[in-house]
C-alpha positions as CSV (number, residue, x, y, z in Angstrom):
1,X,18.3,0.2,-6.2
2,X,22.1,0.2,-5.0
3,X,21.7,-0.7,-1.0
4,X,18.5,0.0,1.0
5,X,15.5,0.8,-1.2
6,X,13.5,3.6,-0.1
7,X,10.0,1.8,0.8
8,X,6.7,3.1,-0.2
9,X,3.8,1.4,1.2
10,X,0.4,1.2,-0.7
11,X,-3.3,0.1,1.3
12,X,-4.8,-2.3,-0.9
13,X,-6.8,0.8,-1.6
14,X,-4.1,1.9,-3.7
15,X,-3.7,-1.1,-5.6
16,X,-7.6,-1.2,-6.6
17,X,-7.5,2.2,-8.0
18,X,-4.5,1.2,-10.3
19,X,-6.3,-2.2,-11.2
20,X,-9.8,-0.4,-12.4
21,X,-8.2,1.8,-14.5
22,X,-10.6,4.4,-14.2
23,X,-9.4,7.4,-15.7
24,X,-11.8,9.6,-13.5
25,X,-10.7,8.4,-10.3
26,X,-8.5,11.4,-8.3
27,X,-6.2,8.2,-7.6
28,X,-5.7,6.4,-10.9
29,X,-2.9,8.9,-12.1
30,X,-0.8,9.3,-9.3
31,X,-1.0,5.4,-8.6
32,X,0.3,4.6,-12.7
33,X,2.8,7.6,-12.1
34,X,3.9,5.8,-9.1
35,X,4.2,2.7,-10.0
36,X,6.4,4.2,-12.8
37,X,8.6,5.7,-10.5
38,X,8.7,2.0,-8.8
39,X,9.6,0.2,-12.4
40,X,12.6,3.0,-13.3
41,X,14.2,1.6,-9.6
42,X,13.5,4.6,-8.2
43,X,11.5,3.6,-5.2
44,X,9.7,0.2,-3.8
45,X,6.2,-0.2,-3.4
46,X,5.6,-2.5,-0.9
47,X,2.3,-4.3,0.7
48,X,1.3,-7.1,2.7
49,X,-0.1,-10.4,1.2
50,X,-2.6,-9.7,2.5
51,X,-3.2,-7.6,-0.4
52,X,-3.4,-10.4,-3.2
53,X,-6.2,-11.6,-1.3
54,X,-8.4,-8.2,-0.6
55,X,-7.8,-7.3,-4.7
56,X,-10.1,-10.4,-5.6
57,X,-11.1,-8.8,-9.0
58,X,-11.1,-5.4,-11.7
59,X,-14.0,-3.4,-11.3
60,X,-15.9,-2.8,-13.8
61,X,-13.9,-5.1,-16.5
62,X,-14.9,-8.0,-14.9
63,X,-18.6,-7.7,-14.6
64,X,-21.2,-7.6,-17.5
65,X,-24.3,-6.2,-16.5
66,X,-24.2,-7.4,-12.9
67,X,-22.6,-11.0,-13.3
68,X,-19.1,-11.7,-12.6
69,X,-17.1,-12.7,-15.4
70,X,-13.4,-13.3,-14.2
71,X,-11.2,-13.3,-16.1
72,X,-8.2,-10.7,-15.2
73,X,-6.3,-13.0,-12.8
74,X,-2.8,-13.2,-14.4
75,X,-2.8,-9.3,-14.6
76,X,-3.2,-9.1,-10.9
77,X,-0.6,-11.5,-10.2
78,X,1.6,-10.3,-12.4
79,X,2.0,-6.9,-10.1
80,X,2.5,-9.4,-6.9
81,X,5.5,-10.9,-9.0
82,X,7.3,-8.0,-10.2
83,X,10.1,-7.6,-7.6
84,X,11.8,-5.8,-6.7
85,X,9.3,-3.5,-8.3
86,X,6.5,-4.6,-5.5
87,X,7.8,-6.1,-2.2
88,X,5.1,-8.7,-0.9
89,X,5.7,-9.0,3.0
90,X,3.3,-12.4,4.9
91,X,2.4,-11.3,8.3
92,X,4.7,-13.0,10.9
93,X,4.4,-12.9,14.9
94,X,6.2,-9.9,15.3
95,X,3.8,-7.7,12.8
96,X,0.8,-9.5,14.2
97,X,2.0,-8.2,17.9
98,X,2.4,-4.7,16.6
99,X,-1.4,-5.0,15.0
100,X,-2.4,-5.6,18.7
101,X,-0.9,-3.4,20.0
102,X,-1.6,-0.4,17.8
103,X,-5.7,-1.9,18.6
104,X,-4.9,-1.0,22.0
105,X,-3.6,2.6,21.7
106,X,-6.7,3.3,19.5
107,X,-8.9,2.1,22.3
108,X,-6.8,3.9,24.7
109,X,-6.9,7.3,22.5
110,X,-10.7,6.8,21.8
111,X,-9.9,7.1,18.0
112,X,-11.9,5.4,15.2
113,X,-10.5,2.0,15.3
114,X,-9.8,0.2,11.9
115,X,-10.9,-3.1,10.8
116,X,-8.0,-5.8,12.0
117,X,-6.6,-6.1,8.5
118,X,-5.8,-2.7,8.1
119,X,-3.9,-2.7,11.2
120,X,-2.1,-5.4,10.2
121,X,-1.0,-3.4,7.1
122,X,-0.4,-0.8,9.3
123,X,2.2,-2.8,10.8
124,X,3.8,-4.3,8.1
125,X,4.7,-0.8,6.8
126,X,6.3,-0.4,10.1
127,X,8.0,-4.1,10.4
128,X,9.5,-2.5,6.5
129,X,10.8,0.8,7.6
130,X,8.7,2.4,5.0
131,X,8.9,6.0,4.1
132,X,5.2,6.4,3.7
133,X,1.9,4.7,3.5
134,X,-0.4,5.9,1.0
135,X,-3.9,4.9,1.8
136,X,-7.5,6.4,0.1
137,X,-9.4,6.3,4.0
138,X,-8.6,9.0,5.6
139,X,-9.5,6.8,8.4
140,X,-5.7,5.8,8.7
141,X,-4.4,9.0,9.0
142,X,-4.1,9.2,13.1
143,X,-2.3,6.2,13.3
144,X,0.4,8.1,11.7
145,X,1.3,9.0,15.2
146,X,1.5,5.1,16.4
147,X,3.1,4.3,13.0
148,X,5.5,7.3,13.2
149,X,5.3,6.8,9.1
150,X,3.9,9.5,7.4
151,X,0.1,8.5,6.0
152,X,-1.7,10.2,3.1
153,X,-3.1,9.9,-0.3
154,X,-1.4,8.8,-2.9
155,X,0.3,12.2,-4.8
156,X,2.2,12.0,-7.8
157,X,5.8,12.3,-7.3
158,X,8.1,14.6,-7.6
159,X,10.9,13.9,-10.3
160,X,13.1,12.1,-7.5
161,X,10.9,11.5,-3.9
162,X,12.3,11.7,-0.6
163,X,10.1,9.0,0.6
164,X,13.1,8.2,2.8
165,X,15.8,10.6,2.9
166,X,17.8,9.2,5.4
167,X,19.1,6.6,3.1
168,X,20.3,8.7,0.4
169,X,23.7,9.3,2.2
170,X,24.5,5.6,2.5
């Protein structure tokens, strides 16, 4: 990743998918492809700490019958500390301000607001300069327009992304 990485931003939605492994999910293959595409240098995925903390366990590896068991914490951390595959960002005064204020416009534009967190992931991506934001609630998607970050569900990429072309001519 010669210079300024192109940045890829992944809800902790994203990162669940990819942690439970379940080969049904629409989102389990695009997220291992991705996160391929990450590993080969080709891209970062980035995320918020926020993220280590909302990913508290694997689905369904760590439960037997309907007990907890634990278990699977060095696999999660090991995704946390594989940079610059995954960029972990803390929230700082400047992303918490842009949280608030994207709470605002939503109350001003009367759309469905999201829960605090999310805004504050929101605003990380944004604080990052990333190229998109993958997300699995759809609820996110008009805040694209306060973001100005393009917001969807995570797709498989192409054999080289543009996640952010304007960096390719640095």
């Amino acid at each position: 990743m010669a210079g300024k990485p192109n940045r890829l931003y992944w809800d902790t939605s994203v990162f669940i998918e990819f942690f439970n492994a379940d080969p049904n999910s629409s989102w389990y293959v695009p997220a291992r492809s991705l996160l391929a595409g990450a590993k080969k240098g080709r891209f970062q995925i980035c995320t918020s700490v926020l993220a280590i903390t909302e990913v508290a366990y694997v689905k369904p590896l760590e439960y037997r019958g309907k007990q907890f068991v634990g278990g699977h914490e060095e696999e999660l951390d090991r995704i946390w500390l594989d940079y610059p595959t995954v960029l972990t960002v803390r929230c700082d005064d400047r992303i918490a301000s842009t949280a608030r204020g994207m709470l605002r416009w939503a109350m001003l534009k009367q759309i469905r607001l999201l829960q605090n967190l999310d805004l504050v992931h929101i605003a990380t991506a944004m604080f990052l300069k990333a190229g998109q934001i993958h997300t699995i609630d759809k609820n996110w998607f008009p805040y694209r327009e306060y973001a100005g970050i393009p917001i969807g569900y995570p797709e498989a990429p192409a054999e080289e992304p543009k996640l952010f072309p304007e960096v390719a001519n640095d």
